[in-house]
C-alpha positions as a Markdown table, in Angstrom:
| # | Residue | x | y | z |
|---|---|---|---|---|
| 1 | Unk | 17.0 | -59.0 | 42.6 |
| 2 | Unk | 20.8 | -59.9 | 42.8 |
| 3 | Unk | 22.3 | -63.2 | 43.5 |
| 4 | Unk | 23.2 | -62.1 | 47.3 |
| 5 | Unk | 19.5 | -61.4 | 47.6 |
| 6 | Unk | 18.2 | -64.4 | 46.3 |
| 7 | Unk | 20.5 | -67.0 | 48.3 |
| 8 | Unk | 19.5 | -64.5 | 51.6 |
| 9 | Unk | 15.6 | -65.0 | 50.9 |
| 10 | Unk | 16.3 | -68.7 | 49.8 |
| 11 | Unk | 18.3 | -69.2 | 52.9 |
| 12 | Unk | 15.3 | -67.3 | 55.0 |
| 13 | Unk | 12.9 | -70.2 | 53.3 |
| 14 | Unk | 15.6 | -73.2 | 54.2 |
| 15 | Unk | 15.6 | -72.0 | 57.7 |
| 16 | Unk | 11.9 | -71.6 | 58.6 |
| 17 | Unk | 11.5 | -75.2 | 57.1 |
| 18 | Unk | 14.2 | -76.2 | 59.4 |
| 19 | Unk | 13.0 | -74.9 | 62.4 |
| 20 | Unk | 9.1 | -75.9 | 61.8 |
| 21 | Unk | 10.6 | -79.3 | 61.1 |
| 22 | Unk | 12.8 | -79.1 | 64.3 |
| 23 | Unk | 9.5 | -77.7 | 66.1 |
| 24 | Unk | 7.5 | -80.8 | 65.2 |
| 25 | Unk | 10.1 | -83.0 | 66.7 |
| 26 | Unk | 10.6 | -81.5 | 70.0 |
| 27 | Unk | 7.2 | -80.6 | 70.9 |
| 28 | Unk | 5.3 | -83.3 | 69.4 |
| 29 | Unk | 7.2 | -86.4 | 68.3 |
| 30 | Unk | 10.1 | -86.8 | 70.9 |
| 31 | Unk | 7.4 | -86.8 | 73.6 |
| 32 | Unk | 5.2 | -89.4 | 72.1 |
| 33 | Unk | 7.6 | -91.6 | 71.8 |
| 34 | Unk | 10.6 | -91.0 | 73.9 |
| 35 | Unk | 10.7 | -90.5 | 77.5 |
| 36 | Unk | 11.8 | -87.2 | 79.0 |
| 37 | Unk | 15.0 | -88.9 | 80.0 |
| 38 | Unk | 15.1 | -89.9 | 77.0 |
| 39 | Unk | 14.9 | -86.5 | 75.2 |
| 40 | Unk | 17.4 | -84.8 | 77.9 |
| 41 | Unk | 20.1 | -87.3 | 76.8 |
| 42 | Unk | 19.3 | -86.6 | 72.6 |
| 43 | Unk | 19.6 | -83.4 | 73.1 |
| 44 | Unk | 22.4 | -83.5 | 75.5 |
| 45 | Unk | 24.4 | -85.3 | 73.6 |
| 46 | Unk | 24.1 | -83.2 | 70.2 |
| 47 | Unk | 24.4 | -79.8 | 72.6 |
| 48 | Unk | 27.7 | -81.0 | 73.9 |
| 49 | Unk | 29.0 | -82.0 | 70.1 |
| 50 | Unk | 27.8 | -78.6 | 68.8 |
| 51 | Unk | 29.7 | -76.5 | 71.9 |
| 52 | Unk | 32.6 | -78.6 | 71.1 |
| 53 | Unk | 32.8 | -77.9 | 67.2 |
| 54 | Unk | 34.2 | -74.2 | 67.5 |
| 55 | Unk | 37.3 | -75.3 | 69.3 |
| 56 | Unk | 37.6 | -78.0 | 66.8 |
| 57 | Unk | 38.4 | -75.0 | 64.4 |
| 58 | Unk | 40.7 | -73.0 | 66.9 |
| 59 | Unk | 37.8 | -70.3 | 66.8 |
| 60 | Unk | 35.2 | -71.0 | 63.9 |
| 61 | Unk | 34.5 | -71.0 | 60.4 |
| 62 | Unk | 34.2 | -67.4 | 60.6 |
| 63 | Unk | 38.0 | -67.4 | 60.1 |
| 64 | Unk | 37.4 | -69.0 | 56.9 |
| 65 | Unk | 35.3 | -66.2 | 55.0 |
| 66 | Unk | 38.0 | -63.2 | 56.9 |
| 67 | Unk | 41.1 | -64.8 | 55.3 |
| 68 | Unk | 40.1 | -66.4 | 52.0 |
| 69 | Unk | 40.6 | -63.0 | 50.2 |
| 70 | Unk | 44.1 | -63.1 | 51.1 |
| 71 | Unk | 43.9 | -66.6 | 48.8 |
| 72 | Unk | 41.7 | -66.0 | 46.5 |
| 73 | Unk | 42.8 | -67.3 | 43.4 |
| 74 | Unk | 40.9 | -69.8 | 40.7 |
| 75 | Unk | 43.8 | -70.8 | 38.3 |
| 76 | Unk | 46.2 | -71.8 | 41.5 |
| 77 | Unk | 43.3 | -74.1 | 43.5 |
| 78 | Unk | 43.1 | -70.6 | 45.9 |
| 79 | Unk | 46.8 | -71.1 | 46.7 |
| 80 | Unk | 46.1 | -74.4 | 48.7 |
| 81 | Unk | 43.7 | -72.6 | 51.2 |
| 82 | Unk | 41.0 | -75.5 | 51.6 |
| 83 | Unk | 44.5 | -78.0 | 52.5 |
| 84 | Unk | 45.5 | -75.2 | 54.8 |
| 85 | Unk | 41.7 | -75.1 | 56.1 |
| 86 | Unk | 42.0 | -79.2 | 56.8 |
| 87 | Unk | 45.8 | -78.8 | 58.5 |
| 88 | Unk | 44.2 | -76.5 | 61.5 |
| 89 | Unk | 41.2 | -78.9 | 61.5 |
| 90 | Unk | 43.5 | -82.2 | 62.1 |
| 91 | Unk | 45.7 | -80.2 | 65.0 |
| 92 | Unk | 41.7 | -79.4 | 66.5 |
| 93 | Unk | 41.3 | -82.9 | 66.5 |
| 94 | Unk | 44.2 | -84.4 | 68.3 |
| 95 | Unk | 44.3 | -81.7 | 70.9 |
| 96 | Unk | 40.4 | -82.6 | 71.2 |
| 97 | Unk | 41.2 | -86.5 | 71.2 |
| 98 | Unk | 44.1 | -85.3 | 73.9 |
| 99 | Unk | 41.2 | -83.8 | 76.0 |
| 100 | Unk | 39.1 | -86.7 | 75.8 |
| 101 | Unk | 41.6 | -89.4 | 77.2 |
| 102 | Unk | 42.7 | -87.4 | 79.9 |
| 103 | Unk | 39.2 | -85.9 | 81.1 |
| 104 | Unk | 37.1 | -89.2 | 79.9 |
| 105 | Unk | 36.9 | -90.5 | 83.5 |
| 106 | Unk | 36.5 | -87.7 | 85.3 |
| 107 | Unk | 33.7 | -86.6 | 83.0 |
| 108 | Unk | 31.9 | -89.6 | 82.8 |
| 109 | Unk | 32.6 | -89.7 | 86.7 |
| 110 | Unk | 30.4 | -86.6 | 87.0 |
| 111 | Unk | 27.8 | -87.6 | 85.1 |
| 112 | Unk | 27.2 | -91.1 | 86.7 |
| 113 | Unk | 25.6 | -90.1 | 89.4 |
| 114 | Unk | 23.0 | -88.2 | 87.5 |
| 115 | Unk | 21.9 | -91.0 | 85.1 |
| 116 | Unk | 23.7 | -94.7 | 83.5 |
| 117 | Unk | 22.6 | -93.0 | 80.2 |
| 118 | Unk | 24.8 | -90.3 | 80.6 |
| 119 | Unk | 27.7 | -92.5 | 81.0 |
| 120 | Unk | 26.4 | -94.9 | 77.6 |
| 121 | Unk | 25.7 | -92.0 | 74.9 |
| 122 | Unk | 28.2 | -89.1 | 76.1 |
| 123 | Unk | 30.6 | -90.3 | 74.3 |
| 124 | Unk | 28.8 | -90.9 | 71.3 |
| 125 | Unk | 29.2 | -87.0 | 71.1 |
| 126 | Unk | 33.0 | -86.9 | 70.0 |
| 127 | Unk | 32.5 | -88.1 | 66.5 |
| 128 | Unk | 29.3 | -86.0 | 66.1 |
| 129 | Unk | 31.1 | -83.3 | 67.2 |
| 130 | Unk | 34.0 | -84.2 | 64.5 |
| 131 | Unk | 31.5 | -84.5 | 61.7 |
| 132 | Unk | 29.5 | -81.1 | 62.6 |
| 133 | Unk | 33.0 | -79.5 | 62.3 |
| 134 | Unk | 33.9 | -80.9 | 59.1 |
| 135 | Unk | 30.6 | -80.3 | 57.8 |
| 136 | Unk | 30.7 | -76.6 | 58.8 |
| 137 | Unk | 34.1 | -75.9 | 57.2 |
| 138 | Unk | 32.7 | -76.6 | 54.0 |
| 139 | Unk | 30.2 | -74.4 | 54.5 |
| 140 | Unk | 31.7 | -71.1 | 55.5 |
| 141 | Unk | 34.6 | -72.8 | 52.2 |
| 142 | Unk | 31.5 | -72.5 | 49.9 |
| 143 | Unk | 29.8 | -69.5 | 51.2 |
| 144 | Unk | 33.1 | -67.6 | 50.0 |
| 145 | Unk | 31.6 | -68.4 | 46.1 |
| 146 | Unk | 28.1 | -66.7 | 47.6 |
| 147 | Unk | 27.0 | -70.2 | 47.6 |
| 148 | Unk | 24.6 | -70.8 | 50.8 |
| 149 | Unk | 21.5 | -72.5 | 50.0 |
| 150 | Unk | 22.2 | -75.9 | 49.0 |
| 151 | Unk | 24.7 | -76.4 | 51.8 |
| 152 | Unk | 22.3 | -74.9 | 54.6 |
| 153 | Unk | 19.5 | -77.7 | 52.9 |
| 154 | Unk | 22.3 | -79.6 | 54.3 |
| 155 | Unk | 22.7 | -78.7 | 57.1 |
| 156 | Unk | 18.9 | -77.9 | 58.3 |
| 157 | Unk | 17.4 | -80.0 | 56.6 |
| 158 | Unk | 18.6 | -83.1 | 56.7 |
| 159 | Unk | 19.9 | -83.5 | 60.5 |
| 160 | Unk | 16.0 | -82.8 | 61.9 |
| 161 | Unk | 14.6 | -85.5 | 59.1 |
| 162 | Unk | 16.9 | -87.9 | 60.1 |
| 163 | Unk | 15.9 | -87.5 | 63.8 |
| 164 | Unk | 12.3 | -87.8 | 62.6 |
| 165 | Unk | 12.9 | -91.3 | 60.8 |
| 166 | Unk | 15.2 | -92.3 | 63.6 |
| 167 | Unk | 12.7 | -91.7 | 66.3 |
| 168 | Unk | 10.0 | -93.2 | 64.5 |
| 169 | Unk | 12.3 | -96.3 | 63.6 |
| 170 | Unk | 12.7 | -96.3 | 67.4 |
| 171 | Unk | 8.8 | -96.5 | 68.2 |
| 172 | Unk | 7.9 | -99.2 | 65.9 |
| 173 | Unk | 10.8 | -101.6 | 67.0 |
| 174 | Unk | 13.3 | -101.3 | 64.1 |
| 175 | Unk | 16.4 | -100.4 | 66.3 |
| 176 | Unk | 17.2 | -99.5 | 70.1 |
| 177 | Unk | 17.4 | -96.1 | 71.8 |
| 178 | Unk | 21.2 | -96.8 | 70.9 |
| 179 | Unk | 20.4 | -97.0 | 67.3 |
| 180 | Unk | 18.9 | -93.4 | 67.0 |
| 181 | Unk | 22.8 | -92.1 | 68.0 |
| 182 | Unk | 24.3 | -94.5 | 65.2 |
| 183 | Unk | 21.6 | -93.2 | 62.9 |
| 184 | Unk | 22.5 | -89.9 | 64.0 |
| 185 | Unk | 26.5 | -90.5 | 63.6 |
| 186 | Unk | 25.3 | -91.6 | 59.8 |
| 187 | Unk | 22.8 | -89.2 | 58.8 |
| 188 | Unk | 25.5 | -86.2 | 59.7 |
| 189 | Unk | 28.2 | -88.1 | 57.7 |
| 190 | Unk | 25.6 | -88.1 | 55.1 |
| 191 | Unk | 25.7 | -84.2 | 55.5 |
| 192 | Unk | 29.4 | -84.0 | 55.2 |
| 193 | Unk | 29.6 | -86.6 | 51.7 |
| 194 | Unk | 26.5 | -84.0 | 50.8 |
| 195 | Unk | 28.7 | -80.5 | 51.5 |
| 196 | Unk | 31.9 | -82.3 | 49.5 |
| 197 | Unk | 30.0 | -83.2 | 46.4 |
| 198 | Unk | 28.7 | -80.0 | 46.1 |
| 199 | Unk | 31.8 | -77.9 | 47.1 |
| 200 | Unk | 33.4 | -80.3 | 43.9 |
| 201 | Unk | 30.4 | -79.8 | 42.0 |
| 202 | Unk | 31.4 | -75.7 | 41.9 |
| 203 | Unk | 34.8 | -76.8 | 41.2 |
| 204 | Unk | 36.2 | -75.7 | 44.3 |
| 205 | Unk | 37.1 | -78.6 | 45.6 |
| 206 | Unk | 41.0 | -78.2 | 45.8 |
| 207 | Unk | 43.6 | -80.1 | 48.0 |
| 208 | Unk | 46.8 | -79.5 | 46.4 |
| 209 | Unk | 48.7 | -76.9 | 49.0 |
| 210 | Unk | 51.0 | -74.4 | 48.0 |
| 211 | Unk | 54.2 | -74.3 | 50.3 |
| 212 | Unk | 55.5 | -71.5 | 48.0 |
| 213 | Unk | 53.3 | -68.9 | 49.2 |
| 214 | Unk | 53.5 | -69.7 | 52.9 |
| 215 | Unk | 57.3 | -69.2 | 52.6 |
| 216 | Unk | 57.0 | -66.0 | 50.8 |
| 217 | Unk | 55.3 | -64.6 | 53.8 |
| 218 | Unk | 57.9 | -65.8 | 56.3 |
């Protein structure tokens, strides 16, 4: 069995445990212990952070895998391609930031008349939507090394356990409802420090652009 192989079918085993961990959430532990308002607004919330990440990155991380070909190369950092990666990512962010101060009171305007926690947690879906982003860029940046497992633990894993320990901090009195969207803010955070260590541990961790070779192609 190649490597390709054996990251797919340890990939296949990553995701299964993901969603049989997500499955026992939903259907069993949000409803014990949150209210169905409750669970509309969790889920909202992430939903709204997760539609927003692809125009965080002008289009998604697919772009990353397409184009990394055209930079391939280990002795020059990959000609500055993961500093490249991070430049569209903060233009993302400032026209998303833009978006958000001029459409935050019409938005929140809609919602209010639906629920008050609509209007509380909503925005509580900008950063998360700014970490999942960040989060994914590594990602598809390390999948380019046919690297997927450990980052999709990451990312599947750890999100759905967090929720797990944040709802059940949230039934026996630790925190607020409010608490489970901070905890939520950290655990994904968590992810991110998670995909960065192990894009350095490969090595592949370089910032240092390389002007030179965008000014050969102009």
């Amino acid at each position: 069995m190649g490597i390709v192989q054996k990251q797919g079918v340890r990939q296949s085993l990553v995701t299964y445990l993901g969603m049989a961990l997500g499955a026992f959430n939903l259907l069993w532990l949000y409803p014990l212990f949150l209210s169905k308002e409750q669970i509309g607004i969790t889920k909202f919330v992430l939903d709204s952070a997760v539609l927003a990440a692809p125009f965080l990155f002008w289009g998604g991380a697919e772009l990353i895998v397409r184009f990394f070909p055209k930079f391939r190369d280990e002795r020059n950092g990959h000609n500055g391609y993961l500093f490249l990666l991070h430049v569209i990512f903060a233009v993302g962010i400032l026209l998303l930031l833009l978006l958000v101060l001029l459409l935050k009171d019409t938005i929140l305007g809609y919602f209010s008349d639906k629920s008050p926690l609509f209007v509380e947690f909503l925005p509580y879906a900008v950063p998360l939507a700014l970490l999942l982003t960040y989060a994914a860029i590594f990602t598809s940046y390390t999948s380019n090394f046919h690297k997927i497992v450990v980052p999709n633990i990451f990312n599947e894993i750890i999100p759905k356990l967090a929720m797990t320990l944040l709802v059940l901090a949230f039934a026996f009195n630790f925190w607020g409802f409010q608490g489970i969207f901070w905890g939520q803010i950290v655990g994904y955070f968590a992810v991110l420090v998670g995909q960065i260590w192990y894009t350095a541990s490969l090595g592949q961790l370089h910032w240092r652009p390389n002007f030179g070779l965008y000014s050969q192609s102009c």
